[in-house]
Residue, then its C-alpha position, 0 to 999 in steps of 0.5 A: x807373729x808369722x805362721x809356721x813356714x814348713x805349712x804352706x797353706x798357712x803361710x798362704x792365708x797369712x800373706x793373703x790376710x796382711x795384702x787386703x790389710x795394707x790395700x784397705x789402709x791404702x784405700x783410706x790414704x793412710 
């Protein structure tokens, strides 16, 4: 589910959140 594009901000938090997911999967040699 994506956020709403018109918000900046939430759009921010969205990409920053799914970044730290894929690095902690990375992390684990997923």
């Amino acid at each position: 589910q994506l956020p709403d594009l018109k918000d900046a901000e939430a759009v921010q938090k969205f990409f920053l959140e799914e970044i730290q997911l894929g690095e902690e999967l990375l992390a684990q040699g997923k």
